[in-house]
N, C-alpha and C positions, 0 to 999 in steps of 0.2 A: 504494500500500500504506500509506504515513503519511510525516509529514514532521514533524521534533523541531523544536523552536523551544529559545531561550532567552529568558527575558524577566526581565530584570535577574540576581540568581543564582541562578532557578528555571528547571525545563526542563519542558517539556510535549508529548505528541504527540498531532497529529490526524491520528485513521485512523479512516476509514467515515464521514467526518461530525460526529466528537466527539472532543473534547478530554478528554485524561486529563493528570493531575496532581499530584505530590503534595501540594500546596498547594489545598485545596479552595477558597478565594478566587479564586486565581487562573485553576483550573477553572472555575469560574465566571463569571467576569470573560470568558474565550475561549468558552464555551457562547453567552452572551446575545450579544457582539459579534458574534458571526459568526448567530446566529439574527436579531440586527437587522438585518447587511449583507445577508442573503437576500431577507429581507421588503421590505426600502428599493431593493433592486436587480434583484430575480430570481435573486442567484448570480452564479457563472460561467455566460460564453457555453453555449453549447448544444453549441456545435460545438469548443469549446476542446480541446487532448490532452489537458490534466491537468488536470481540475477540480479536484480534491483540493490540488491545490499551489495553483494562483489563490486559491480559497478562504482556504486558508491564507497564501497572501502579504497577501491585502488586510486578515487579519484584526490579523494583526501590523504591520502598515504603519501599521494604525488605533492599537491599545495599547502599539505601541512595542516593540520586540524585533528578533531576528534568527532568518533560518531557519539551522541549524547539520547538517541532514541529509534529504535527501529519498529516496525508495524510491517509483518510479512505480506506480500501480494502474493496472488495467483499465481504459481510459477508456469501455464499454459501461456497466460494472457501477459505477462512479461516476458518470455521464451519469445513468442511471436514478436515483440515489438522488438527487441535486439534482436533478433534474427535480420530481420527488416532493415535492420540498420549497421549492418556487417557485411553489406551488397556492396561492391568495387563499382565503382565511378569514375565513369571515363571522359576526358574533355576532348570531345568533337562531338 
């Protein structure tokens, strides 16, 4: 369902994929890192329970922070959305 982070005295959650913020840098700064960790790695495993959390672990492992709350999702209906987004992107 989402998992809060803290990241120095700002808090952040990612749920479905996206990081929300009130700090729109910061949002930002957790959008692109985890949209580079995808591209650079595929994601999370395939077969993982929790994509949503892995995701969110490596993204903060990467910028530094702490997870402070997690709420398991659907691992079908997260599976599918990283899936979806582990697709190679070509420019032309």
């Amino acid at each position: 369902m989402s998992v809060l982070v803290r990241i120095g005295n700002r808090k952040a959650i990612f749920r479905t994929g996206v990081w929300l913020c009130s700090d729109p840098g910061t949002e930002t700064l957790l959008n692109q890192a985890t949209e580079s960790w995808i591209l650079s790695t595929g994601g999370p495993p395939l077969n993982h329970p929790d994509p949503e959390h892995a995701a969110a672990h490596e993204v903060i492992r990467q910028v530094g922070g702490a997870i402070t709350a997690h709420i398991p999702a659907a691992k079908r209906r997260m599976s599918k959305y990283f899936f979806s987004r582990r697709q190679m992107r070509f420019d032309f």
